[in-house]
Residue frames as qw, qx, qy, qz and C-alpha x, y, z in Angstrom:
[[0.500, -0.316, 0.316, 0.742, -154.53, -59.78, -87.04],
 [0.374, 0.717, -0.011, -0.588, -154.82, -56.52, -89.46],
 [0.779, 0.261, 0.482, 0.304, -154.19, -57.80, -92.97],
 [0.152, 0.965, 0.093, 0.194, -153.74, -53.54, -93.67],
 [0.709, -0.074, -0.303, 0.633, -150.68, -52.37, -92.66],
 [0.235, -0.864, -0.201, -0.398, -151.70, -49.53, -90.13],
 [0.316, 0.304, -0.426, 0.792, -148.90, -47.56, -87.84],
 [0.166, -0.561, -0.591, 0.556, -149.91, -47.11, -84.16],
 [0.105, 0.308, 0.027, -0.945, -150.32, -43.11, -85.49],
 [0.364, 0.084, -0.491, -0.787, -152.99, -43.67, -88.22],
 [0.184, -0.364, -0.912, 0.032, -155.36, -46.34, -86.20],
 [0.297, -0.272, 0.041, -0.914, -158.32, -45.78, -85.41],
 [0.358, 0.048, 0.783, -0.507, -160.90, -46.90, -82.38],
 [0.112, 0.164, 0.967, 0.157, -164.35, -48.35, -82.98],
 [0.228, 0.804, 0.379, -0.397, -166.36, -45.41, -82.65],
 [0.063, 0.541, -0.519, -0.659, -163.81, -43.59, -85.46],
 [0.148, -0.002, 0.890, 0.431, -164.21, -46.61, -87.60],
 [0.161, 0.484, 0.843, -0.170, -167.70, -46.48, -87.12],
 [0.156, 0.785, 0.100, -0.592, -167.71, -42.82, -87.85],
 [0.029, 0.488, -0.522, -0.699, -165.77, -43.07, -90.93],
 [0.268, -0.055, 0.851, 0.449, -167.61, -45.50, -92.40],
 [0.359, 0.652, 0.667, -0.034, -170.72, -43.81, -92.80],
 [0.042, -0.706, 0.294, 0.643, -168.38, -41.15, -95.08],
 [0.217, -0.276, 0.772, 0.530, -168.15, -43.58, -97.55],
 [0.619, 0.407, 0.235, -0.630, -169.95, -43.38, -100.73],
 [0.925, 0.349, -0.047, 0.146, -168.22, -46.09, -103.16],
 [0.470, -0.485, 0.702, 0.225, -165.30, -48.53, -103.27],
 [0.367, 0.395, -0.779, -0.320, -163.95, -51.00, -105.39],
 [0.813, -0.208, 0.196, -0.507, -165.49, -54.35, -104.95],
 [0.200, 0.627, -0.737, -0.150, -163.20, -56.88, -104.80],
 [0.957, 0.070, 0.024, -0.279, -164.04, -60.77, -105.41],
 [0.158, -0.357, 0.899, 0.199, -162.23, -64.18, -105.70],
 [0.770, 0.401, 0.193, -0.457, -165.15, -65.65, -108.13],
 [0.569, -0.208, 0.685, 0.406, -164.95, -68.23, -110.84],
 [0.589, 0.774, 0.190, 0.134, -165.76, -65.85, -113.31],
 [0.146, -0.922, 0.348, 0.084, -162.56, -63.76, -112.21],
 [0.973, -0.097, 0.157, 0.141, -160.40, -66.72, -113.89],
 [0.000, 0.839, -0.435, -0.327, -156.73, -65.93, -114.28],
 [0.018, 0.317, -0.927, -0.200, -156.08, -69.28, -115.49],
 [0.730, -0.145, -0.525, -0.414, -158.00, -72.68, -116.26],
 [0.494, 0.099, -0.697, 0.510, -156.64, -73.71, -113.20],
 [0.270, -0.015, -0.401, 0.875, -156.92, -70.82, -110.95],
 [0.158, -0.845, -0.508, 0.043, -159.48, -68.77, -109.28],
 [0.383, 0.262, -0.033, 0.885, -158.92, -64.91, -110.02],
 [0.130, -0.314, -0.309, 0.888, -159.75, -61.46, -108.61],
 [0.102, 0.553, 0.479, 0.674, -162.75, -59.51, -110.23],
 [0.194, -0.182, -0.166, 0.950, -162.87, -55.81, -109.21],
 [0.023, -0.803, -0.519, -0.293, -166.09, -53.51, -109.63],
 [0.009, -0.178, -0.441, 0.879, -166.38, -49.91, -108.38],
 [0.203, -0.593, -0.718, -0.304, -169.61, -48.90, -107.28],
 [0.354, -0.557, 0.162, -0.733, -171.69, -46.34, -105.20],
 [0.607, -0.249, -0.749, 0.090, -172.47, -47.78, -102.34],
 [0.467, -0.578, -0.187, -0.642, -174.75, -47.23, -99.29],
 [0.100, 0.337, -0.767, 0.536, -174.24, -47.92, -95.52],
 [0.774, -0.364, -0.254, -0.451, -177.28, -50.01, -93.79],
 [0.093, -0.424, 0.781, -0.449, -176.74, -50.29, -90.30],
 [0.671, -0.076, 0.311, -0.669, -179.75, -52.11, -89.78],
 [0.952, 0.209, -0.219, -0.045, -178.50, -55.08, -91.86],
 [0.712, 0.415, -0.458, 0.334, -176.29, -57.49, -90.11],
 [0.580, -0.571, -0.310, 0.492, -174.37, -57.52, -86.23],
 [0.453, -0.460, 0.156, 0.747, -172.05, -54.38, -88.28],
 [0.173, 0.671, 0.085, -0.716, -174.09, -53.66, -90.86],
 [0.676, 0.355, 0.582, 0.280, -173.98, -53.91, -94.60],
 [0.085, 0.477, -0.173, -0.857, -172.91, -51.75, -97.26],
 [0.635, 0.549, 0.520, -0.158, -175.50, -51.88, -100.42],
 [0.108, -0.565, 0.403, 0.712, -174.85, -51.69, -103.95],
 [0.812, 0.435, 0.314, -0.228, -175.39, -52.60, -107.76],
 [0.339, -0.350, 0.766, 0.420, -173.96, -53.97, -110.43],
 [0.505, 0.309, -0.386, -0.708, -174.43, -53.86, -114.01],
 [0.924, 0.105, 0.300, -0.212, -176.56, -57.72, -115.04],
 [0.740, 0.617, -0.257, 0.076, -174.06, -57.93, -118.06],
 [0.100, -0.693, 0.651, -0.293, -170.87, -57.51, -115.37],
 [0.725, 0.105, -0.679, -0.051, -169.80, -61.34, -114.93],
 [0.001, -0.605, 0.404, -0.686, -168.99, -60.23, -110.98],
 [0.504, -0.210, 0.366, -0.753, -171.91, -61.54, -109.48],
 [0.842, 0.183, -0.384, -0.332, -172.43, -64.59, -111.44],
 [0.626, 0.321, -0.694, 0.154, -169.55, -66.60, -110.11],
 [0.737, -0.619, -0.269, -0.013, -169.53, -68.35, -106.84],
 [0.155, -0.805, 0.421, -0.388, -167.20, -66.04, -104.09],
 [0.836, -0.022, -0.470, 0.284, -164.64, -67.79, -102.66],
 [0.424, -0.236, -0.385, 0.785, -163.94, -66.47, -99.19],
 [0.070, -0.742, -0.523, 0.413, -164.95, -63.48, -98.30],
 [0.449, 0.698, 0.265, 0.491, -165.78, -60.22, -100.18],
 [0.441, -0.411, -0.021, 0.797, -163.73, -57.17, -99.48],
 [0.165, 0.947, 0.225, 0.159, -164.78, -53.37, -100.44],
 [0.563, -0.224, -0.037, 0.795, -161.53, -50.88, -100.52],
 [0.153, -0.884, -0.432, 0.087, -162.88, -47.20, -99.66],
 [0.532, 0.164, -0.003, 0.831, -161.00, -43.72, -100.35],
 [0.189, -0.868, -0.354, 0.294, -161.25, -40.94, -98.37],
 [0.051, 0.991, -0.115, -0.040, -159.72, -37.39, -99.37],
 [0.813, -0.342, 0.195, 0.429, -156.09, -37.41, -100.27],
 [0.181, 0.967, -0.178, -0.016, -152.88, -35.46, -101.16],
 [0.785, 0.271, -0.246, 0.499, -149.20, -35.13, -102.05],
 [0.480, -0.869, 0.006, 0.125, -147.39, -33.77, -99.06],
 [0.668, 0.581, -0.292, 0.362, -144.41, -31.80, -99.72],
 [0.641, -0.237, -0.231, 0.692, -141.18, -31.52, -97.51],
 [0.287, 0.207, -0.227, 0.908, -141.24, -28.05, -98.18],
 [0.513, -0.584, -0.297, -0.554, -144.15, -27.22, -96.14],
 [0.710, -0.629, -0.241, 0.204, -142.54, -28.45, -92.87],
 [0.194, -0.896, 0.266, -0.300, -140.36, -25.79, -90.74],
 [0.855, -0.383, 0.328, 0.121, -138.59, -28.93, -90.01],
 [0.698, 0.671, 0.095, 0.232, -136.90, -28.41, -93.57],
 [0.251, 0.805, -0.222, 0.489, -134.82, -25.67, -92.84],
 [0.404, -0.814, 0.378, -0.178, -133.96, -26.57, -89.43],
 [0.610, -0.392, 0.680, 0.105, -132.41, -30.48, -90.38],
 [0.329, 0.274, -0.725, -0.539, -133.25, -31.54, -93.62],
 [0.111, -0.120, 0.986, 0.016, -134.09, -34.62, -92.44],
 [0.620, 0.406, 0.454, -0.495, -137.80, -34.86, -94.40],
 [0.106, 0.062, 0.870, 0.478, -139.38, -36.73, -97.49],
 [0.541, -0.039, -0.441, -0.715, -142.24, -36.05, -99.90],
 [0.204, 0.209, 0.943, -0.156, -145.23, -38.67, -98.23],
 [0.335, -0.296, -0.611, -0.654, -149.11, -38.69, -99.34],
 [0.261, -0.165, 0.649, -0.695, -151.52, -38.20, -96.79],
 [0.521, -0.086, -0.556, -0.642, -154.77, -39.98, -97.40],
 [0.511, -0.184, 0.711, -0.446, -157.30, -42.02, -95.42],
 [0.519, 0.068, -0.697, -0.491, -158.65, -45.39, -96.87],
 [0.744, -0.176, 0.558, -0.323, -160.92, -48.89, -95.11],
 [0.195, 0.019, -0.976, -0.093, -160.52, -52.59, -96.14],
 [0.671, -0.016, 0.215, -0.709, -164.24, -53.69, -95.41],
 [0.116, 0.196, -0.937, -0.267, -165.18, -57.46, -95.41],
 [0.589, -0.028, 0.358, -0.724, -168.12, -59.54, -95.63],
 [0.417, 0.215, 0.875, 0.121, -170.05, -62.06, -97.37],
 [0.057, 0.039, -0.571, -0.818, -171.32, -61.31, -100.24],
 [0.410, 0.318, 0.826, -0.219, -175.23, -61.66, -100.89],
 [0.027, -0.086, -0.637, -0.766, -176.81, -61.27, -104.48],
 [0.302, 0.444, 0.480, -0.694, -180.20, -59.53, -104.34],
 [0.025, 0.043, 0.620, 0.783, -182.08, -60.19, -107.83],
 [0.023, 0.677, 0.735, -0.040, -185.55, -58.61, -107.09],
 [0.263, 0.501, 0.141, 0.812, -186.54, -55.41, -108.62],
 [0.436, -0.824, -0.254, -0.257, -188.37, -54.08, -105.17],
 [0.723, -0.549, 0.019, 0.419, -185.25, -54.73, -103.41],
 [0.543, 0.215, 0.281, 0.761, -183.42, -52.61, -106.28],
 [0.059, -0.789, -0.147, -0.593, -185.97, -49.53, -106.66],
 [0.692, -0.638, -0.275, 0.197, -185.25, -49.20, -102.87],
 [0.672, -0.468, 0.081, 0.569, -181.92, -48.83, -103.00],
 [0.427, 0.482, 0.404, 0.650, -181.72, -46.67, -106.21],
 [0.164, -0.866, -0.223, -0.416, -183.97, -44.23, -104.08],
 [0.618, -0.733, -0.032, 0.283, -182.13, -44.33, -101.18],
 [0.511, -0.297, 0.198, 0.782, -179.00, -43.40, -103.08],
 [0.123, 0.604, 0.271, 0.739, -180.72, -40.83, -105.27],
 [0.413, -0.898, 0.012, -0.152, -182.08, -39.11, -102.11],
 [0.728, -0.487, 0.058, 0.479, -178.33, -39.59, -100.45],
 [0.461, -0.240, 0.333, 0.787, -176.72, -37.46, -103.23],
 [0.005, -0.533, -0.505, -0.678, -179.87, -35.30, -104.51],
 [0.400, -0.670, -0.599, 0.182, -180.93, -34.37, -101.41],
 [0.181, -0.641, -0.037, 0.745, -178.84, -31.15, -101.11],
 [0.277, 0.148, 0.478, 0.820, -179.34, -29.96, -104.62],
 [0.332, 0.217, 0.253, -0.882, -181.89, -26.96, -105.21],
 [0.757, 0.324, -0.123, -0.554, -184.05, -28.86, -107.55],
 [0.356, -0.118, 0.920, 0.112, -182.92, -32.84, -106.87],
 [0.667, 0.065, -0.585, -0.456, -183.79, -35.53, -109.51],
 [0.699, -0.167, 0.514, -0.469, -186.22, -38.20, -108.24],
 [0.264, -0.139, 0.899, 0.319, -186.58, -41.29, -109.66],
 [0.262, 0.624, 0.719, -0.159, -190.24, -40.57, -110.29],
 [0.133, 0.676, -0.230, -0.688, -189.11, -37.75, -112.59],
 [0.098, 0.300, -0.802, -0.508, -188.23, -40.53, -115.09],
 [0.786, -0.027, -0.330, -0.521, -191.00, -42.69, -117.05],
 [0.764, -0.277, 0.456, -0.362, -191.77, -45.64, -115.01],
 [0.933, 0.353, 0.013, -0.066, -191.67, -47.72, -118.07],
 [0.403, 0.703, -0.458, 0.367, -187.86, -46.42, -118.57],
 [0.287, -0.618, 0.622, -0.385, -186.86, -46.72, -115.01],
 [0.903, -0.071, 0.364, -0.216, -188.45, -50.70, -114.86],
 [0.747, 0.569, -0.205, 0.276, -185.85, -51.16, -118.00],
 [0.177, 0.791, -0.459, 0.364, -183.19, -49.69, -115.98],
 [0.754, -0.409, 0.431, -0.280, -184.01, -52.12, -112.75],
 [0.969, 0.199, 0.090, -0.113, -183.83, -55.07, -115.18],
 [0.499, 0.747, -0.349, 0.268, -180.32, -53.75, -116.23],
 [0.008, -0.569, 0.631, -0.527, -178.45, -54.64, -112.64],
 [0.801, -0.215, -0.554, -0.072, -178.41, -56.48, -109.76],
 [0.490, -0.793, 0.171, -0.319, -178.42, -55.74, -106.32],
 [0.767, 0.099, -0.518, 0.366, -175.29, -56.82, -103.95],
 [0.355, -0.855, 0.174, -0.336, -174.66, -56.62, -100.41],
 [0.426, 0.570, -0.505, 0.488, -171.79, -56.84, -98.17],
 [0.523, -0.781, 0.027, -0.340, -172.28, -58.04, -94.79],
 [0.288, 0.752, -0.461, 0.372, -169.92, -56.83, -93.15],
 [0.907, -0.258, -0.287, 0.166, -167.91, -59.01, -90.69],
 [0.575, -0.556, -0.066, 0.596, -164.54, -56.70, -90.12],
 [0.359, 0.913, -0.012, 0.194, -163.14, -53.22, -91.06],
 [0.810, -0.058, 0.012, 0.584, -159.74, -52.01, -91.22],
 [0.264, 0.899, 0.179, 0.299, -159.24, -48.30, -91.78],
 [0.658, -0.246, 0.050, 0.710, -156.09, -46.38, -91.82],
 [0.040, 0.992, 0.104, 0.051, -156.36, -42.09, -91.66],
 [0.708, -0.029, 0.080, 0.701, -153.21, -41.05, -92.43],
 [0.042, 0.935, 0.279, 0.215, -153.61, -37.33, -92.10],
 [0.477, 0.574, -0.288, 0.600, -149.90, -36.32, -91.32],
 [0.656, -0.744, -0.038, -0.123, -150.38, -36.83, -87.18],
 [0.916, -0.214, 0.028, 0.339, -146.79, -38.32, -86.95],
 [0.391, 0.514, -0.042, 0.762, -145.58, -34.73, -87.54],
 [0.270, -0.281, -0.365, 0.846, -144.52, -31.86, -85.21],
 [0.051, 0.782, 0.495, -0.376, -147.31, -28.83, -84.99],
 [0.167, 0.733, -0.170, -0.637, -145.56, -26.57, -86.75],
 [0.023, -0.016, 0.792, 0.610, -144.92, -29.07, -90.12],
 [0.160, 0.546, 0.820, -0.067, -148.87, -29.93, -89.12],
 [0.197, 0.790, 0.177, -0.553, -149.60, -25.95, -89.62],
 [0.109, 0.353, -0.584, -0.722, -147.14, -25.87, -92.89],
 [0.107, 0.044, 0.843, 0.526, -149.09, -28.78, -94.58],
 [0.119, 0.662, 0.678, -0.296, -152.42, -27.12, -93.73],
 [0.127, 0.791, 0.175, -0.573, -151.45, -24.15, -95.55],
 [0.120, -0.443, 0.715, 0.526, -149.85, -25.82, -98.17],
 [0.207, 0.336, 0.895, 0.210, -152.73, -28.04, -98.94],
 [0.265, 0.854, 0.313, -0.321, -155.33, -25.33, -98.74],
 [0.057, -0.590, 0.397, 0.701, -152.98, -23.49, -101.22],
 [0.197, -0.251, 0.788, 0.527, -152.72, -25.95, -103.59],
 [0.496, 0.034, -0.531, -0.686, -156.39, -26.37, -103.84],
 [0.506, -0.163, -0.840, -0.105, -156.91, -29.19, -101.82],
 [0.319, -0.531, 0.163, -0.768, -159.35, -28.01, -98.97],
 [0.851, -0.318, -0.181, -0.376, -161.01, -31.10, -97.97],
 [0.769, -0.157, -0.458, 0.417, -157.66, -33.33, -96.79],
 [0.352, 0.380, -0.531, 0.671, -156.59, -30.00, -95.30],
 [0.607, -0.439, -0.059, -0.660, -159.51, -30.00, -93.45],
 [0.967, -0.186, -0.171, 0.033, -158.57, -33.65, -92.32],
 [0.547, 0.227, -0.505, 0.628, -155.50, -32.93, -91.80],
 [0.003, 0.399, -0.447, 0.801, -156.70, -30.51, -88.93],
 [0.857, -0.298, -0.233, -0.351, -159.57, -32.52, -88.24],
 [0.958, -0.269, -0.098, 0.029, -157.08, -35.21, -86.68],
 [0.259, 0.567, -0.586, 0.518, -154.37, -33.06, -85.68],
 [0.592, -0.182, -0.680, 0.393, -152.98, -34.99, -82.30]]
């Protein structure tokens, strides 16, 4: 059972899911830990966002990688249940007036298109600094890689960068189920689908309108 609430229009198969999740480039990390106490009593929530790196190659589904500051109590506490990453894709305010349905009934409302995943796993705490420079490089080459003149990590003193390792702590996610819900304004008629394509591009937002035609029906 989804724990997401996801309308027959906005699901998506297992190759989509699969597709969307190597889009994602940080979430929130979301914990039940007993550093995350809401009470003396209680076990609470502790939240992180982070970058964060897709590795099929870890896991039956994979693993997303990440880090976390050493000082950040997050990692310290023992996880109760399972950990859970929440992922944003592209989103927008969608107006009523943009649909041609406006003028012929009224019968529309302001919604938000947007596309997001629920991502669970187990948690695993990586404190080794080989397993850190790794992943630092992999995500400096994942988001330096198109730039005309990327920073490396090997730009920075060694000495500096072996300080910076010490500063964090590696965390992975293997992942057990996803959940992901693309709301991209399918549950509309073609012509509102053409208004909010030209309304978003107007407004500035290219990328959702891009999704929005990306997953017109």
């Amino acid at each position: 059972m989804s724990l997401m609430y996801i309308p027959e229009h906005f699901a998506l198969d297992a190759a989509q899911t699969a597709q969307f999740l190597t889009t994602v480039v940080a979430g929130d990390l979301v914990t039940a830990t007993d550093d995350g106490l809401v009470t003396a009593t209680d076990d609470g929530l502790a939240a992180t966002f982070l970058p964060l790196l897709l590795d099929r190659d870890q896991g039956r589904n994979g693993s997303f990688l990440g880090h976390l500051a050493r000082n950040n109590a997050q990692w310290k506490g023992a996880v109760h249940g399972e950990a859970l990453v929440i992922a944003h894709g592209p989103d927008a305010y969608v107006s009523p007036s943009w649909y041609p349905s406006k003028a012929e009934h009224g019968r529309v409302v302001p919604t938000w298109d947007h596309s997001t995943a629920h991502v669970y796993g187990a948690l695993v705490v990586h404190d080794d600094e080989a397993w850190l420079d790794s992943l630092v490089r992999r995500l400096t080459e994942r988001h330096e890689s198109g730039r005309a003149h990327p920073w490396s990590v090997d730009d920075a003193p060694a000495k500096y960068m072996d300080g910076q390792l010490q500063a964090i702590v590696g965390v992975e996610i293997v992942i057990s189920r996803v959940e992901v819900q693309v709301k991209m304004s399918q549950n509309r008629p073609a012509a509102d689908i053409d208004g909010v394509v030209s309304g978003l591009a107007h407004d500035g937002f290219q990328d959702v309108a891009a999704m929005v035609e990306q997953w017109r029906p």
